[in-house]
PADREN-847064 format. One record per atom (N, C-alpha, C): residue in one letter; x, y, z; chain; atom name; residue number from 0. Coordinates in Angstrom, 1 decimal. Example, Ala and Ser with C-alpha at 12.3 -4.5 7.8 and 13.67 -1.06 7.14 Angstrom:
BEGIN
+------+--------+--------+--------+-------+------+-----+
: rest :      x :      y :      z : kette : atom :  nr :
+------+--------+--------+--------+-------+------+-----+
:    A :   13.2 :   -5.7 :    7.8 :     A :    N :   0 :
:    A :   12.3 :   -4.5 :    7.8 :     A :   CA :   0 :
:    A :   13.2 :   -3.3 :    7.8 :     A :    C :   0 :
:    S :   12.8 :   -2.2 :    7.1 :     A :    N :   1 :
:    S :   13.7 :   -1.1 :    7.1 :     A :   CA :   1 :
:    S :   12.9 :    0.0 :    7.9 :     A :    C :   1 :
+------+--------+--------+--------+-------+------+-----+
END
This chain:
BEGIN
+------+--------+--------+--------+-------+------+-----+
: rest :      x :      y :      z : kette : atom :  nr :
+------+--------+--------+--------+-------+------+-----+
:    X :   -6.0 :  -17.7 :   -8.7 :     A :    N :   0 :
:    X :   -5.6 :  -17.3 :   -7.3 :     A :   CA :   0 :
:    X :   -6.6 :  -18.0 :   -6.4 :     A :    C :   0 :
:    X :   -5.9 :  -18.4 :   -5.2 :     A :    N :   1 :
:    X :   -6.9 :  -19.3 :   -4.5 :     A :   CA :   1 :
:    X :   -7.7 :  -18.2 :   -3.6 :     A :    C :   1 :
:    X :   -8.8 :  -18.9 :   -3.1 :     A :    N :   2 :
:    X :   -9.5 :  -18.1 :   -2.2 :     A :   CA :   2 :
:    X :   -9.2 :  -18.0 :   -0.9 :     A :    C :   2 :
:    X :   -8.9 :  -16.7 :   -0.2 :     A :    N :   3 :
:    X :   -8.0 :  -15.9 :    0.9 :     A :   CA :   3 :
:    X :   -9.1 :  -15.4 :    1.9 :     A :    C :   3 :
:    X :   -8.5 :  -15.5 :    2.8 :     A :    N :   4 :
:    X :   -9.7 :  -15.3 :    4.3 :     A :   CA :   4 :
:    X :   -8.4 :  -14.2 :    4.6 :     A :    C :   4 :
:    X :   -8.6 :  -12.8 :    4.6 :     A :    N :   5 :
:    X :   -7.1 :  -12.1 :    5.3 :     A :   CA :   5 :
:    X :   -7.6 :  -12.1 :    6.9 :     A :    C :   5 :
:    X :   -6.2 :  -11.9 :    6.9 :     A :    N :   6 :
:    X :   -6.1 :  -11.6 :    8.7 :     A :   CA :   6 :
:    X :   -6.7 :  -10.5 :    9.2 :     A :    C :   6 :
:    X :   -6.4 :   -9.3 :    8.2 :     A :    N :   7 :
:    X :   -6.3 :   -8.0 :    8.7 :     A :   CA :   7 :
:    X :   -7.6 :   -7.2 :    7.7 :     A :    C :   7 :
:    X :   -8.3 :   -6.3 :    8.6 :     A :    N :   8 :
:    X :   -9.5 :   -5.5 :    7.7 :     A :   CA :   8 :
:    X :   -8.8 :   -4.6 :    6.6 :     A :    C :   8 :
:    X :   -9.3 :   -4.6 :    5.7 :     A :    N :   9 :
:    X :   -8.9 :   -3.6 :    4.5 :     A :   CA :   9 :
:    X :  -10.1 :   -2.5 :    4.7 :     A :    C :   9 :
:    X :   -8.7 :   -1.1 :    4.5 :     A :    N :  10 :
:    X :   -9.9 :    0.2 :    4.8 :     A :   CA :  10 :
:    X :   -9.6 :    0.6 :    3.2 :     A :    C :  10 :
:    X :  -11.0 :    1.5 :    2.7 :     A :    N :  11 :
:    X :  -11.3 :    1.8 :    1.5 :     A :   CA :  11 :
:    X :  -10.4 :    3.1 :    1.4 :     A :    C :  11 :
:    X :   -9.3 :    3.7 :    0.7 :     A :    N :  12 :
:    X :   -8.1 :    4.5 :    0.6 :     A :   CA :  12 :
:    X :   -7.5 :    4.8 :   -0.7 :     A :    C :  12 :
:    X :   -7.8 :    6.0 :   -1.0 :     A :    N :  13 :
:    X :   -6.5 :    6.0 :   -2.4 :     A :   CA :  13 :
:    X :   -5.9 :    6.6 :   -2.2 :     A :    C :  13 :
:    X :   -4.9 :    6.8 :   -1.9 :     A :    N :  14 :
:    X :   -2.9 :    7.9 :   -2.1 :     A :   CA :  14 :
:    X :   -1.9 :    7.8 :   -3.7 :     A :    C :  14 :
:    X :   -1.8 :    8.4 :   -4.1 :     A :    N :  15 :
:    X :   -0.8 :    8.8 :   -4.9 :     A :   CA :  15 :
:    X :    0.7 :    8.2 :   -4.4 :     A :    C :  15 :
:    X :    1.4 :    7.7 :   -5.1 :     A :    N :  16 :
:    X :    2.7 :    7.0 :   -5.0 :     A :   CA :  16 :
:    X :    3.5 :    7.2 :   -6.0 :     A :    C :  16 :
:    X :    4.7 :    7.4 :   -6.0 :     A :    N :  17 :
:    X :    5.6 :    6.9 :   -6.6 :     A :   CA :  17 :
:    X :    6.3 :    5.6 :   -6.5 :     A :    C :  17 :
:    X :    6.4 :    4.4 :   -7.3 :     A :    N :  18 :
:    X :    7.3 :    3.2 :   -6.9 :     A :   CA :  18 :
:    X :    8.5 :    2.8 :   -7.9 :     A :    C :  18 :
:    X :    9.7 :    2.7 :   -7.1 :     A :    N :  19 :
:    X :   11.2 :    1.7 :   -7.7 :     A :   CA :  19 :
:    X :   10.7 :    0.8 :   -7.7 :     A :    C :  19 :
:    X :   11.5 :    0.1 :   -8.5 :     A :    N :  20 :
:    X :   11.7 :   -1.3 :   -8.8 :     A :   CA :  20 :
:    X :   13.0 :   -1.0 :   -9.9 :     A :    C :  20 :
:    X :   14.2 :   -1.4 :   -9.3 :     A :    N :  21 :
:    X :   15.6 :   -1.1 :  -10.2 :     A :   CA :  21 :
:    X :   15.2 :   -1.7 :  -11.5 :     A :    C :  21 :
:    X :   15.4 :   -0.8 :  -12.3 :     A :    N :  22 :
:    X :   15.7 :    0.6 :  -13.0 :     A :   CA :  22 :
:    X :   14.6 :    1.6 :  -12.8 :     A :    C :  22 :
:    X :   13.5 :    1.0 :  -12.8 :     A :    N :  23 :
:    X :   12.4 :    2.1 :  -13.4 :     A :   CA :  23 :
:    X :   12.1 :    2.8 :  -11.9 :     A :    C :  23 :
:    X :   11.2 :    3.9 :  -12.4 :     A :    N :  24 :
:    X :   10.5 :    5.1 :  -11.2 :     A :   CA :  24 :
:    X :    9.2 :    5.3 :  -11.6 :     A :    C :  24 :
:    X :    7.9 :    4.4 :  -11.3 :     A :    N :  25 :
:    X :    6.7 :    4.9 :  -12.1 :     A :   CA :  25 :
:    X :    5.9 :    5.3 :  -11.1 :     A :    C :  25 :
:    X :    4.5 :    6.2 :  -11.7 :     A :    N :  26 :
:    X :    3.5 :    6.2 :  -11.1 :     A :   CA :  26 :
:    X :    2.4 :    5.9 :  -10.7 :     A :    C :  26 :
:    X :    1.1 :    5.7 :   -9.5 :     A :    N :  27 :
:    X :    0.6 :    4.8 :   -9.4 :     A :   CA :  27 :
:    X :   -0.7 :    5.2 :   -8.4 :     A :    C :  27 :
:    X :   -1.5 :    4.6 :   -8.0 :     A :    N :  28 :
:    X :   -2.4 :    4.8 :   -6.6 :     A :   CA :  28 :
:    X :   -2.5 :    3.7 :   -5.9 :     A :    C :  28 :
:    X :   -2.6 :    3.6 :   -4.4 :     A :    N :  29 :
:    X :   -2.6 :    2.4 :   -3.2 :     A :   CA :  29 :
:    X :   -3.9 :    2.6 :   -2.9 :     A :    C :  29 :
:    X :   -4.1 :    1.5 :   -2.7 :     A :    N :  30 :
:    X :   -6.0 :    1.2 :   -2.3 :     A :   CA :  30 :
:    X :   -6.0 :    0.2 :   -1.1 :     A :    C :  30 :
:    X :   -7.1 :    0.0 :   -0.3 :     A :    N :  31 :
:    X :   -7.3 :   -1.1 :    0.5 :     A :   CA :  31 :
:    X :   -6.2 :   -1.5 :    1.8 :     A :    C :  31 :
:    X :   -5.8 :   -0.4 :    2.4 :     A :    N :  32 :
:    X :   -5.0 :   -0.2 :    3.6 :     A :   CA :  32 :
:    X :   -4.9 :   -1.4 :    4.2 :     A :    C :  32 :
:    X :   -4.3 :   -2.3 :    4.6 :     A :    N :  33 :
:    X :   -4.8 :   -2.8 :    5.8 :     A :   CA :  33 :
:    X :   -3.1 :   -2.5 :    6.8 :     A :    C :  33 :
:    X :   -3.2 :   -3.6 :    7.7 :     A :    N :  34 :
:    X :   -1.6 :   -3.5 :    8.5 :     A :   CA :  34 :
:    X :   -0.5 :   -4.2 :    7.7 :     A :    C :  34 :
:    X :   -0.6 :   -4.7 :    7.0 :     A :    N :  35 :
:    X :    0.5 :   -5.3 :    6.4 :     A :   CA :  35 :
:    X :    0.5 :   -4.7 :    5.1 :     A :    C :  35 :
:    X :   -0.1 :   -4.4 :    4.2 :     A :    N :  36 :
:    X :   -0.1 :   -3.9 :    3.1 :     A :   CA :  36 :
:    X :   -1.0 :   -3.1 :    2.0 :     A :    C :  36 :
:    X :   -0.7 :   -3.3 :    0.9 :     A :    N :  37 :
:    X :   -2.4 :   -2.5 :   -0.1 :     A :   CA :  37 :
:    X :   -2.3 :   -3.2 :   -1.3 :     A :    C :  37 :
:    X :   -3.0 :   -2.7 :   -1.7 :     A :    N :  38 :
:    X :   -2.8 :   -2.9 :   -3.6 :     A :   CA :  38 :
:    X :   -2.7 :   -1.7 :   -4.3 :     A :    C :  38 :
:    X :   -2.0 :   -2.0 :   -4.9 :     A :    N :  39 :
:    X :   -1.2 :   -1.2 :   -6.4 :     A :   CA :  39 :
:    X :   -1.9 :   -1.0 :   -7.4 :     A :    C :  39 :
:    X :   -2.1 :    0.1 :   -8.0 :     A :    N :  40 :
:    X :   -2.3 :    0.2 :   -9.6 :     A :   CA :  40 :
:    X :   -1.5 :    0.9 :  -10.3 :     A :    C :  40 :
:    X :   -1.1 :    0.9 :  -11.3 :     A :    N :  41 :
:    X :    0.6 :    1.8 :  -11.5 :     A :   CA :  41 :
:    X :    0.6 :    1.7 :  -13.0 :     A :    C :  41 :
:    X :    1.7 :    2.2 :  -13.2 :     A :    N :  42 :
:    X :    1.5 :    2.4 :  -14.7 :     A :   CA :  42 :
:    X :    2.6 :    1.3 :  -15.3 :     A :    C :  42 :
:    X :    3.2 :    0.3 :  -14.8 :     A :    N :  43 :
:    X :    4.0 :   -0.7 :  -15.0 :     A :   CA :  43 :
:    X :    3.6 :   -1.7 :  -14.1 :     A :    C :  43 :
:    X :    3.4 :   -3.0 :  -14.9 :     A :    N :  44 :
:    X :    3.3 :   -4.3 :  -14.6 :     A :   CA :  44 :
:    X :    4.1 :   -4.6 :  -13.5 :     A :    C :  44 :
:    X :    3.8 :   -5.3 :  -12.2 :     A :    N :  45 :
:    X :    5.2 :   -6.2 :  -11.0 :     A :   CA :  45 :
:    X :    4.5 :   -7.4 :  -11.2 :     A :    C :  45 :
:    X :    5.7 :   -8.1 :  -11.0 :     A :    N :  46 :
:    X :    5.9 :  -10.0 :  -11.0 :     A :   CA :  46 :
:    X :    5.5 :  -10.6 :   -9.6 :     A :    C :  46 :
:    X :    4.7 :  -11.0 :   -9.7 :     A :    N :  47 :
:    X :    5.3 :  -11.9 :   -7.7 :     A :   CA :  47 :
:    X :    6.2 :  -12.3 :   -7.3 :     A :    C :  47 :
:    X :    6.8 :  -12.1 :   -5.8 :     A :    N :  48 :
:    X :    7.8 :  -11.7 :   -5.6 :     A :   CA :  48 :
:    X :    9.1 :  -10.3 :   -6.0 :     A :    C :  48 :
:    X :    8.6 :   -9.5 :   -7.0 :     A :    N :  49 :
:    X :    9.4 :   -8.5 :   -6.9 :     A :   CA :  49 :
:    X :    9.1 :   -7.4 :   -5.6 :     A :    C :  49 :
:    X :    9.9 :   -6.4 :   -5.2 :     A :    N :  50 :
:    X :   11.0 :   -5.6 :   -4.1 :     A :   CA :  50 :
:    X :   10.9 :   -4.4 :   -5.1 :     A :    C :  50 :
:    X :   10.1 :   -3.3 :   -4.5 :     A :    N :  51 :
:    X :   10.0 :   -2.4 :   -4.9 :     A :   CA :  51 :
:    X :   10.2 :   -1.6 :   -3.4 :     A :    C :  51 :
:    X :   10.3 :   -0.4 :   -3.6 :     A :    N :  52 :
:    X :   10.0 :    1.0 :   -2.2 :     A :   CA :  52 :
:    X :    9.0 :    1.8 :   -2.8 :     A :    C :  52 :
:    X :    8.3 :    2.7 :   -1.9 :     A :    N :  53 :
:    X :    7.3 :    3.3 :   -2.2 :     A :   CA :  53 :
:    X :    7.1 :    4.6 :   -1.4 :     A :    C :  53 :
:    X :    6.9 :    5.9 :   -2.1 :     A :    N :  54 :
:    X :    7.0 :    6.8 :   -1.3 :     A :   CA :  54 :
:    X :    5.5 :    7.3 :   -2.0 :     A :    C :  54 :
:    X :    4.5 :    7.3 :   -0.7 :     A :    N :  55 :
:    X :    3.2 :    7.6 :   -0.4 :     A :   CA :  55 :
:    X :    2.9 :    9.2 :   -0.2 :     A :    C :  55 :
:    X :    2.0 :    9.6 :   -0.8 :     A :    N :  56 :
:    X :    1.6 :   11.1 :   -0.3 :     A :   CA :  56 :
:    X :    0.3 :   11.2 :    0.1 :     A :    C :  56 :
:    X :    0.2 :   11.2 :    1.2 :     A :    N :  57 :
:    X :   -1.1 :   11.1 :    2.4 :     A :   CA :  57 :
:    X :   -2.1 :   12.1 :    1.7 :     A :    C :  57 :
:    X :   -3.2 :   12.1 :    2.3 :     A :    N :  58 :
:    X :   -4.5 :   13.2 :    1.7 :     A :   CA :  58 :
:    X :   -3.6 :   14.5 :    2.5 :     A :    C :  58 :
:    X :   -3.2 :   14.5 :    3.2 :     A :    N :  59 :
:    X :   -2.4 :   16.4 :    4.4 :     A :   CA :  59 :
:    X :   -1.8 :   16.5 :    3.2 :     A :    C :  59 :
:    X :   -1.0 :   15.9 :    1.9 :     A :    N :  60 :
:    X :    0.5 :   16.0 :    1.8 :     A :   CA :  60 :
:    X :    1.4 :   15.6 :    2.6 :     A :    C :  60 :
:    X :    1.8 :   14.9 :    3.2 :     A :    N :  61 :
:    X :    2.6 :   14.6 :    4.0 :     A :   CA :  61 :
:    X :    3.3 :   13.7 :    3.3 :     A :    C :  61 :
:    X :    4.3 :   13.1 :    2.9 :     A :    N :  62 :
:    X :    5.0 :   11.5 :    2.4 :     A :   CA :  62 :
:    X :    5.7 :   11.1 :    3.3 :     A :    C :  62 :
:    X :    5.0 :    9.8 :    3.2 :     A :    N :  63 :
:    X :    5.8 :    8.3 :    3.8 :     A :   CA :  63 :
:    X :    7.0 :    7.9 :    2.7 :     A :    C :  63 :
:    X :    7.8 :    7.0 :    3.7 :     A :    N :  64 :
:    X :    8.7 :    6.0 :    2.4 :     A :   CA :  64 :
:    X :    8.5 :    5.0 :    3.4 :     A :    C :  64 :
:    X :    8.4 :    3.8 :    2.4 :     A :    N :  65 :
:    X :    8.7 :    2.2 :    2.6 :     A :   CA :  65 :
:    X :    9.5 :    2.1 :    2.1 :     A :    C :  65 :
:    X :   10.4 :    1.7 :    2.6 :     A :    N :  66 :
:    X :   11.9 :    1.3 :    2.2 :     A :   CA :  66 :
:    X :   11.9 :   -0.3 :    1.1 :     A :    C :  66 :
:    X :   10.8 :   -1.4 :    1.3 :     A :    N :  67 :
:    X :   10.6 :   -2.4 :    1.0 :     A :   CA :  67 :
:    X :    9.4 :   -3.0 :    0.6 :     A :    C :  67 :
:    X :    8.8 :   -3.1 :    0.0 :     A :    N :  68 :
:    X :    7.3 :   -4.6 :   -0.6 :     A :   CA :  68 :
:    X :    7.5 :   -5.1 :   -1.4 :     A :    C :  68 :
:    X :    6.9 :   -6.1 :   -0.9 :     A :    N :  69 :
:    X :    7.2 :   -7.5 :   -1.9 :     A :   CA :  69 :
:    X :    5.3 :   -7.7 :   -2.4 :     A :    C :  69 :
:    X :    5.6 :   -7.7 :   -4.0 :     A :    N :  70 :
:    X :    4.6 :   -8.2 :   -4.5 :     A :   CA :  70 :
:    X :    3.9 :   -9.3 :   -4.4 :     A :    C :  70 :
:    X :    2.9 :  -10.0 :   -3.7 :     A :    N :  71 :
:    X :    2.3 :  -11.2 :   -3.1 :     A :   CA :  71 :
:    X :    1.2 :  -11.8 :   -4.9 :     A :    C :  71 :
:    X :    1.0 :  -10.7 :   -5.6 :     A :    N :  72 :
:    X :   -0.3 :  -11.5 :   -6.5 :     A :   CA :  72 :
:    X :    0.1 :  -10.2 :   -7.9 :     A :    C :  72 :
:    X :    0.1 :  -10.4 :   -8.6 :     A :    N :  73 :
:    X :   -0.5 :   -9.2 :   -9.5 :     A :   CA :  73 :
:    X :   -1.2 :  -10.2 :  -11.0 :     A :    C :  73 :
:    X :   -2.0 :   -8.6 :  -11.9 :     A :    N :  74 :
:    X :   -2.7 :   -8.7 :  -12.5 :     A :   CA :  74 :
:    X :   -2.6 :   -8.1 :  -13.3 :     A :    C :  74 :
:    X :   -2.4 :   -7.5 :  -14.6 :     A :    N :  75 :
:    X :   -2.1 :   -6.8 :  -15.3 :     A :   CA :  75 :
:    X :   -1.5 :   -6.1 :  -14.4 :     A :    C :  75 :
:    X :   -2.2 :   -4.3 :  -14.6 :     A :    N :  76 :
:    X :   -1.5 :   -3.6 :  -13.7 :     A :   CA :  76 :
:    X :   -1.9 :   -3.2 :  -12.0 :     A :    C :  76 :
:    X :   -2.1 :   -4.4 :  -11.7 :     A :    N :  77 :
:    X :   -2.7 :   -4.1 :  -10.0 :     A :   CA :  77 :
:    X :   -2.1 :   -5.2 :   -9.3 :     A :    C :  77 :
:    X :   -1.3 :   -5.0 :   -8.7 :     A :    N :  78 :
:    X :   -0.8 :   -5.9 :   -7.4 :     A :   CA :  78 :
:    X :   -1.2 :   -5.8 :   -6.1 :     A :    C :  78 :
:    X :   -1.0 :   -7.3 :   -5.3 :     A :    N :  79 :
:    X :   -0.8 :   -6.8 :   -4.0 :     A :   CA :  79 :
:    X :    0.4 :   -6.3 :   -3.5 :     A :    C :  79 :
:    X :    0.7 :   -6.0 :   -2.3 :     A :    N :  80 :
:    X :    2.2 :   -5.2 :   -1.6 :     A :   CA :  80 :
:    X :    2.0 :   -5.5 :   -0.3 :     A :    C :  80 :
:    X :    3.1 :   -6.6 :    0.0 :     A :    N :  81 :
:    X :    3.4 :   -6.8 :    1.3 :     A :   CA :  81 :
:    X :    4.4 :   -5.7 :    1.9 :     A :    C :  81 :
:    X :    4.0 :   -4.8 :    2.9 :     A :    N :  82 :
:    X :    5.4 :   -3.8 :    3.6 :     A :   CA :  82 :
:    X :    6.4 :   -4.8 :    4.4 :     A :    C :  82 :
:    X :    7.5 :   -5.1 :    4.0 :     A :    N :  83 :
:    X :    8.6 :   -6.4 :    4.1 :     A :   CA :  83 :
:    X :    9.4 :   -5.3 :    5.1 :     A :    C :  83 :
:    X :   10.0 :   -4.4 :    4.7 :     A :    N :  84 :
:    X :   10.6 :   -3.1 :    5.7 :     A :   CA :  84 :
:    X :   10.1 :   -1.3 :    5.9 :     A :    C :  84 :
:    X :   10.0 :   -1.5 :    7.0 :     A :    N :  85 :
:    X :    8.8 :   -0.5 :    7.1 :     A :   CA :  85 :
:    X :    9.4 :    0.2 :    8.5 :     A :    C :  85 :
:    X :    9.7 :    1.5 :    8.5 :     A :    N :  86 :
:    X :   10.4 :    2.4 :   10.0 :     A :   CA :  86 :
:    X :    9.0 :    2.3 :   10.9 :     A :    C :  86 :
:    X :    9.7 :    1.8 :   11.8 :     A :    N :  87 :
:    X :    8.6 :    2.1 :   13.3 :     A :   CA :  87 :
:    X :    7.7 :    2.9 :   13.3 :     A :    C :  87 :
:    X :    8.2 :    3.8 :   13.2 :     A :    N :  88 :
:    X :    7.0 :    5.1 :   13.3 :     A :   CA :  88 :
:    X :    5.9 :    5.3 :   12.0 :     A :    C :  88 :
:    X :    6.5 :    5.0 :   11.0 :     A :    N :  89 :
:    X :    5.3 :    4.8 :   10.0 :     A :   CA :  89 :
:    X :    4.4 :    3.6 :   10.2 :     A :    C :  89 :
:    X :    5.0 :    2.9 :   10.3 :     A :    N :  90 :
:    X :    4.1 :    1.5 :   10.7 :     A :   CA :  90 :
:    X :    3.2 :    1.9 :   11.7 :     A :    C :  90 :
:    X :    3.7 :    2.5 :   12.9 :     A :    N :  91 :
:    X :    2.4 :    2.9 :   13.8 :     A :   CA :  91 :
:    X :    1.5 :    3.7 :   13.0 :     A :    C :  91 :
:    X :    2.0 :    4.6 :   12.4 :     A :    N :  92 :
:    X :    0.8 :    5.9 :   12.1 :     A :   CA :  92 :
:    X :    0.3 :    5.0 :   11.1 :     A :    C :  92 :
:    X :    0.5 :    4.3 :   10.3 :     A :    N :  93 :
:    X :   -0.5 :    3.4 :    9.5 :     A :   CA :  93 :
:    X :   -1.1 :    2.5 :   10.1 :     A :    C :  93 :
:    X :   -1.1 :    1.8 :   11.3 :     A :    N :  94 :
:    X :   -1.9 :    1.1 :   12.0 :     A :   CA :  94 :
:    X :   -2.9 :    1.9 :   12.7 :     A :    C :  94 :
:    X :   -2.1 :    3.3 :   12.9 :     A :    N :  95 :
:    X :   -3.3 :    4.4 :   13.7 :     A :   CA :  95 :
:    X :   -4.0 :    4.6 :   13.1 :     A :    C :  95 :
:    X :   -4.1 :    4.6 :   11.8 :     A :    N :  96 :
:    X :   -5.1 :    5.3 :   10.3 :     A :   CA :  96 :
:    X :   -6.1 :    4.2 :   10.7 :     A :    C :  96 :
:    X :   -5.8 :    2.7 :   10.5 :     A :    N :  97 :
:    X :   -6.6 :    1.6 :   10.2 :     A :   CA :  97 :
:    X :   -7.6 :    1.8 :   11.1 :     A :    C :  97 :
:    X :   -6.8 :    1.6 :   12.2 :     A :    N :  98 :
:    X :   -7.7 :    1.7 :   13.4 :     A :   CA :  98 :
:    X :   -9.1 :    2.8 :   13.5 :     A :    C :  98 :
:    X :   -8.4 :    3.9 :   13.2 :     A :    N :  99 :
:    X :   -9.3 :    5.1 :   13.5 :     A :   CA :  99 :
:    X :  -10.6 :    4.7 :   12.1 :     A :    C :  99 :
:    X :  -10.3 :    4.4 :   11.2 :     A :    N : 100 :
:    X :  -11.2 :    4.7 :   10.0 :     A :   CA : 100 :
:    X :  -11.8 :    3.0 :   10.5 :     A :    C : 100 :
:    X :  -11.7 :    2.5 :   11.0 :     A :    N : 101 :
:    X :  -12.3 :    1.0 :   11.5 :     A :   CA : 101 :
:    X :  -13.5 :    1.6 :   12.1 :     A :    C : 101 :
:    X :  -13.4 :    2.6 :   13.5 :     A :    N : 102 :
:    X :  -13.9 :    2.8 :   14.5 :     A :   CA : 102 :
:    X :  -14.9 :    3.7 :   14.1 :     A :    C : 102 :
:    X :  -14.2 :    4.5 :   13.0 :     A :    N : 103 :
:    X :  -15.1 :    5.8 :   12.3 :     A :   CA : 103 :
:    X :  -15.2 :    5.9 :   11.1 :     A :    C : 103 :
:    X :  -15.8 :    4.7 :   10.4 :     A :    N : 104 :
:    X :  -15.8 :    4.9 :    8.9 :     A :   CA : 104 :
:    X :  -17.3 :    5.7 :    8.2 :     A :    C : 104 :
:    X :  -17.9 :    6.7 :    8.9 :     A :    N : 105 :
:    X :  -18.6 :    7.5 :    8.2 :     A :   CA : 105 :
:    X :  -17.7 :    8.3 :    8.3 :     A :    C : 105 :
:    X :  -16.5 :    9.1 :    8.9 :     A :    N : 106 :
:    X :  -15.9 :   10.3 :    8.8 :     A :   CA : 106 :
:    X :  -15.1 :   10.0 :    7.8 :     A :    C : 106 :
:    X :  -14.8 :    9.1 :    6.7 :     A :    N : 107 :
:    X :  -13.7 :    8.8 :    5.9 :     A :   CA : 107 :
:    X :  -13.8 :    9.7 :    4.8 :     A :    C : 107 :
:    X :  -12.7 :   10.8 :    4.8 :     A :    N : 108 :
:    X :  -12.7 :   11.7 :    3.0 :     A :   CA : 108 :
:    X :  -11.6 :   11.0 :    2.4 :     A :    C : 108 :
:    X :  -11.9 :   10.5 :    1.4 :     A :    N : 109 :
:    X :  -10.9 :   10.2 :    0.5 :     A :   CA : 109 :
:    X :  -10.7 :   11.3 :   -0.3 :     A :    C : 109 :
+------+--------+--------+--------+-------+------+-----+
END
């Protein structure tokens, strides 16, 4: 893999997921927040370029769904995840998270 300068800060984050990828439904944890996406660790291998959805369960309990990510790199079982379709309003509240744990990363409970 070549070496990558990102655009966007990655915040330190783990959430519990479930992710599709037709057929299967497996389970997994998201790490490294940033605005466009995270990384994967799961209990099933993704390809680059595979289209999975992802339904996230926040530290409240609360769940998100991504309707859409596209696998950018993987490694055994850790990928990256580009959010490719993402509802407005999640997309804000996940740029609100970034933000806030940017401005306040001693308050961070994982």
């Amino acid at each position: 893999m070549p070496f990558m300068i990102y655009p966007y800060r990655h915040v330190p984050v783990q959430y519990s997921v479930t992710y599709k990828a037709a057929p299967f439904q497996k389970q997994g944890s998201l790490w490294n927040l940033s605005y466009t996406g995270w990384r994967l660790s799961g209990d099933w291998p993704m390809r680059p370029d595979e289209a999975l959805s992802l339904t996230v369960t926040l530290p409240n309990e609360q769940r998100i769904t991504i309707p859409e990510s596209v696998v950018r790199w993987s490694r055994g079982q850790e990928c990256a995840l580009e959010n490719t379709v993402i509802e407005r309003h999640t997309e804000a509240h996940l740029q609100h998270d970034v933000r806030r744990w940017v401005q306040e990363p001693a308050e961070i409970v994982l």
